[in-house]
C-alpha positions, -999 to 999 in steps of 0.1 A, spaced: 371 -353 -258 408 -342 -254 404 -309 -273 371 -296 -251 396 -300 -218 423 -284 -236 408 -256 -249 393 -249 -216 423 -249 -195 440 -224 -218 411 -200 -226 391 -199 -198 410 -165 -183 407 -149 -218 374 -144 -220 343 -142 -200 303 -151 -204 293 -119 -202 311 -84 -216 297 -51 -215 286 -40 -245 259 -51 -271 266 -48 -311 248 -26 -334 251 -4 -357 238 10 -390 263 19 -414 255 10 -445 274 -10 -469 274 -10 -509 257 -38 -529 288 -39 -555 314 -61 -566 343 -42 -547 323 -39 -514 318 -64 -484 282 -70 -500 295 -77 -533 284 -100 -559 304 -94 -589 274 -89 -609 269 -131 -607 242 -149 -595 245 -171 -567 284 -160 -563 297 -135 -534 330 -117 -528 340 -128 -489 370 -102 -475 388 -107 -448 417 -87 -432 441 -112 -420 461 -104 -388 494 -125 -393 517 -119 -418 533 -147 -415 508 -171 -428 498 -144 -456 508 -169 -484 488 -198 -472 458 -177 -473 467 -169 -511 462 -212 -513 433 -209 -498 417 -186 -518 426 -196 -549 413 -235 -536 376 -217 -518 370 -200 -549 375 -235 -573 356 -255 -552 327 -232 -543 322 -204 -569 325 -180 -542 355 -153 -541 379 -148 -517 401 -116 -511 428 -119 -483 444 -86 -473 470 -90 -441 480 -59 -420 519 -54 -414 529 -62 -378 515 -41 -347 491 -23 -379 456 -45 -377 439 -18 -352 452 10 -375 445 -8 -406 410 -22 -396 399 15 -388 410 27 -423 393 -5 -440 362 -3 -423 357 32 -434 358 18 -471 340 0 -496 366 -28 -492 358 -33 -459 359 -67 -450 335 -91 -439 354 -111 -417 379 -97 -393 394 -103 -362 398 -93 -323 416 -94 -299 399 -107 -271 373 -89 -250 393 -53 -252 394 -55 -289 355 -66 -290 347 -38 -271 365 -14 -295 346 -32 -322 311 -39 -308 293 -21 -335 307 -39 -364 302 -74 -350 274 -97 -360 256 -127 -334 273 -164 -345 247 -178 -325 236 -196 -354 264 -203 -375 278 -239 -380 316 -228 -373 304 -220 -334 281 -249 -336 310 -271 -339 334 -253 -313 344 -279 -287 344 -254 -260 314 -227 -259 327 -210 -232 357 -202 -250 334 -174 -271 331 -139 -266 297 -138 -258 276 -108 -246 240 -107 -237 239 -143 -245 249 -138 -280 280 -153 -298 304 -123 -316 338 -140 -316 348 -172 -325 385 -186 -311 402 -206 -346 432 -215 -331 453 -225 -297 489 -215 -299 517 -216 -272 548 -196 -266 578 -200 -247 619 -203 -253 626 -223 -282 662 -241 -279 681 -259 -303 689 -293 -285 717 -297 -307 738 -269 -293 728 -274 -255 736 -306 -254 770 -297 -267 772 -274 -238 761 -305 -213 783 -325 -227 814 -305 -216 833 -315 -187 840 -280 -177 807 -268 -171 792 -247 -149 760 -257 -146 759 -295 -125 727 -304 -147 729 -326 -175 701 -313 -199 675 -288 -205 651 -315 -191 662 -305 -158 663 -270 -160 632 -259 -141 637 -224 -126 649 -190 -136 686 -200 -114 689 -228 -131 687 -213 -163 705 -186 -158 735 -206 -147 732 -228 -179 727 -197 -199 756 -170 -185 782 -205 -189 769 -212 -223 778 -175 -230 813 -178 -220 818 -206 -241 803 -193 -272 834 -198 -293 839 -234 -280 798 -241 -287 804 -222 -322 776 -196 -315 775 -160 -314 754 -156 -286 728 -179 -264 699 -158 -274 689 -144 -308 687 -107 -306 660 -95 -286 643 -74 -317 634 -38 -297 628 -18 -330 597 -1 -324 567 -20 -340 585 -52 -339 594 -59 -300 555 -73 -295 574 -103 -282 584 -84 -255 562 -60 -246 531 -82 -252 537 -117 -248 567 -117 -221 550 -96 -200 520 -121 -200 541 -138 -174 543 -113 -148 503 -94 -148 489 -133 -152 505 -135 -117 501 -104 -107 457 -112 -117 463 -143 -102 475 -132 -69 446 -105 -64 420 -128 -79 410 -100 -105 381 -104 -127 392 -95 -160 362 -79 -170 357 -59 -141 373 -25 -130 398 -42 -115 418 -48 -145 421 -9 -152 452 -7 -126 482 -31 -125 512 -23 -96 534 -45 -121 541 -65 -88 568 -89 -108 582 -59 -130 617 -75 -108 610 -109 -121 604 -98 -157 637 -76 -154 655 -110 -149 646 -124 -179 648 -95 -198 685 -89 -185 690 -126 -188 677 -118 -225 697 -88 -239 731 -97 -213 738 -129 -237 728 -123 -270 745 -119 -306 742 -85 -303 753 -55 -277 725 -43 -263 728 -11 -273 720 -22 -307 688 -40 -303 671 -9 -315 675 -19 -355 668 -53 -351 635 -69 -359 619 -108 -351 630 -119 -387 664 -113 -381 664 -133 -349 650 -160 -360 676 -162 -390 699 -160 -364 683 -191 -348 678 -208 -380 711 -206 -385 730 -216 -358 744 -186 -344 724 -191 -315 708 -214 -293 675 -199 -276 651 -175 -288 616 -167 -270 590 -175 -301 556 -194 -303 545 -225 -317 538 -204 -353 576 -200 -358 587 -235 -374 575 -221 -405 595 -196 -405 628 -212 -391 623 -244 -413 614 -218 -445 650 -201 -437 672 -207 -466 703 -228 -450 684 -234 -422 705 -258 -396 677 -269 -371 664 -302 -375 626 -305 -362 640 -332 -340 664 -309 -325 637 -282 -312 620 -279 -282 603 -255 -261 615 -243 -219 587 -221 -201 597 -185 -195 611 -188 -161 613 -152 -143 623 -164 -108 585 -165 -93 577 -191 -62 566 -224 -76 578 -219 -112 592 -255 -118 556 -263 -119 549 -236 -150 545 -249 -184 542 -229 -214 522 -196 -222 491 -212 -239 459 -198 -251 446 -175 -277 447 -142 -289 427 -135 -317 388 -147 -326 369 -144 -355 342 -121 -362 320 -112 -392 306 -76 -402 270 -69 -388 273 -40 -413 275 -63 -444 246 -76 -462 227 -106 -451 236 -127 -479 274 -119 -479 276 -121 -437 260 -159 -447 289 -163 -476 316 -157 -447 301 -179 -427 298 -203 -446 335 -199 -456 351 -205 -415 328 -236 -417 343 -250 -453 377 -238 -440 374 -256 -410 351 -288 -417 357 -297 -457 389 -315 -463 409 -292 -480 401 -266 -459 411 -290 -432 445 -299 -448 451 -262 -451 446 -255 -411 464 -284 -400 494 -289 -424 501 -252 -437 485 -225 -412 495 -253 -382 465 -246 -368 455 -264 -336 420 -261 -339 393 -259 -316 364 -279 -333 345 -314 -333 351 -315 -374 391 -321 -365 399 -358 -355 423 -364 -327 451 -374 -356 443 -338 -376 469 -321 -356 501 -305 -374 530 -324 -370 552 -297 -370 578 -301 -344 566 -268 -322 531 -275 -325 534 -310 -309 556 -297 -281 525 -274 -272 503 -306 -273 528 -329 -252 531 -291 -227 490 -296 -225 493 -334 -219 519 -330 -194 507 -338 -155 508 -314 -127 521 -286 -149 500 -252 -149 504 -235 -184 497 -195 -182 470 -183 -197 472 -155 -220 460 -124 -204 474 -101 -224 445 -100 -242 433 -77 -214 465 -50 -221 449 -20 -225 458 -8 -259 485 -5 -286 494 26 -274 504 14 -238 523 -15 -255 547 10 -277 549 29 -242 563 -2 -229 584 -11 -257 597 23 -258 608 24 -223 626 -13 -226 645 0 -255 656 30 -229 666 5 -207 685 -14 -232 706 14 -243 713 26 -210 691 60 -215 666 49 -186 668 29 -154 647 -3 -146 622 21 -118 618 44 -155 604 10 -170 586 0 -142 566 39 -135 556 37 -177 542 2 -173 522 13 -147 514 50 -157 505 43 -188 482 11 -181 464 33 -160 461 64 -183 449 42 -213 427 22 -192 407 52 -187 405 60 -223 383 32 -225 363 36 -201 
């Protein structure tokens, strides 16, 4: 079926057949009603936690509870780290008795951080009913990670405004939509006139601010620079769970300086004072109509549409990949994949590892918990219970699907499931804030990317 291909295409670089290391463990957990074993002192009821990893989706999960616990008996507490917290926050939770029972990570780095605390799936229903088995993390030939959703990333535009710019018979660019822009020159010229005729388009700047305050520029520092080290893998055919994958050169750090520039050159804001700003603020921006691109994922019409006074119309959004000026890009789609997959305890009791279980399948086969992953998480989900009309209709979530449809289009993978660790990301982000303020020069950037992959590469090992 449709969803087997898709999920294929976009996970298959993520993760791999084999990884490393086995689980174990044998901490032991408390039989009470605050641990992860808990039973609130009622028969045939368990207490199910689970740390959530996105805060922006934090209230849905409140439904959700509230709805698991009237239908099945069974409790459910949701906690949700802050932003660029879950590994710190998991590590202080685990060491509880509110650990919880069901967590997640982040592809086969973060499974190898978590090993021990992960139990086999083998048997569960939820990886019984995923459409692609390959897509699991799997070691030894046993299931520990379960993919729940595919997302996809890219610029978001507001069609509204850039047609406003096409439409004007002074411009620059000799296109006559974002439909035609399909390289980093193109978009630059469309972007740099756009920015000269802010006041005439009624914007502030082409691009929201590019949020660089430390714990809040993941967009740059992890998913922009996706682009680049997928090409960088792609070009010296590196197996991402081999050695190899412990060096990068950060062979397009040029190509991710033009987007960056590209970025931060046409904003709302100087760049000098991208420091203070965060992803909620640019996306107000967006909402709003003080701008007309921001790079974002397919999770962020939520937000934008939840924006008090928001402006955007979902038929006025789309997605443009993340051209960086790399040979063949006007054949690149969108960044597509996953990041995160689902894992339950191994150090929890056998009755309250079966209660989580059992929860993924009712969230993801029983129709409410269907309604909830399609129509308020916007989950695209990877699983034979979903019929090919249970998608969300939200306007970002159905440009990802058309981006998966479209022919000879290669969407990236997301390999930054493969970065090393938090740490070398806020070494990254660090350095483009440098380089933002004028502090550091684009080689500084470029050394740190690769001095510090390398360093915290051998952390791991």
């Amino acid at each position: 079926m449709i969803m087997k291909k898709q999920t294929a295409a976009v996970l298959a670089l993520a993760v791999s057949a084999s990884l490393m290391t086995a689980c174990g463990g044998d901490r032991g957990v408390s039989e009470n009603g605050n641990g992860n074993g808990g039973n609130n002192g009622q028969s045939g009821t368990r207490t199910v936690r689970f740390l959530n990893f996105k805060p922006e989706i934090a209230s849905v999960y409140d439904e959700i509870s509230r709805t698991y616990e009237q239908e099945t008996g069974n409790k459910l507490i949701v906690e949700t780290a802050a932003n660029n917290t879950y590994e710190q926050t998991l590590s202080a939770k685990m060491a509880t008795s509110e650990a919880p029972v069901i967590f997640q990570v982040n592809g086969p780095r973060g499974y190898a951080n978590w090993s021990g605390y992960c139990a086999d799936l083998s048997d569960t229903e939820i990886y019984k009913h995923l459409t692609d088995k390959d897509s699991a993390l799997v070691s030894g030939g046993k299931v520990y990670g379960i993919p729940y959703t595919i997302e996809g990333y890219g610029i978001i535009y507001n069609e509204e405004i850039t047609d406003k710019y096409f439409d004007m018979a002074d411009k620059a660019s000799p296109l006559d939509s974002m439909d035609d822009v399909k390289s980093f020159a193109q978009l630059k010229t469309v972007v740099e006139d756009m920015q000269a005729k802010k006041d005439a388009l009624g914007i502030k700047g082409v691009f929201a601010a590019t949020s660089l305050k430390p714990g809040d520029d993941w967009r740059w520092h992890t998913h922009l620079a996706n682009v680049p080290v997928y090409y960088e893998f792609e070009d010296s055919g590196t197996d991402l769970t081999e050695n190899g994958v412990n060096e990068i050169s950060f062979k397009y750090g040029e190509n991710f300086k033009n987007i960056f520039d590209l970025y931060i050159n046409n904003s709302t804001v100087d760049r000098k004072m991208l420091g203070s700003k965060i992803t909620d603020e640019s996306m107000a921006e967006f909402a709003m109509g003080e701008c007309a691109m921001v790079q974002n994922g397919s999770w962020a019409w939520s937000q934008i549409n939840g924006i008090s006074g928001n402006k955007v119309t979902a038929e006025n959004i789309n997605f443009l990949p993340i051209y960086t000026g790399i040979e063949g890009e006007e054949k690149q789609g969108l960044c597509i994949g996953t990041e995160n997959y689902l894992c339950i305890n191994s150090q929890a009791d056998a009755d309250t590892q079966k209660a989580a279980a059992d929860f993924l399948y009712w969230l993801y086969s029983s129709p409410s918990g269907k309604n909830y992953v399609t129509n308020k998480l916007g989950f695209i989900a990877p699983f034979d219970t979903f019929a090919a009309n249970e998608t969300p209709d939200d306007p970002l979530t159905r440009e990802v699907l058309d981006w998966l449809d479209e022919k000879d289009v290669k969407n990236i993978p997301w390999s930054f499931t493969v970065f090393p660790s938090q740490t070398f990301k806020e070494d990254f982000g660090a350095a483009l804030l440098q380089y933002a303020q004028g502090s550091a020069d684009w080689a500084d950037v470029e050394k740190k990317v690769v001095d510090s992959w390398k360093s915290e590469s051998a952390n791991l090992a």
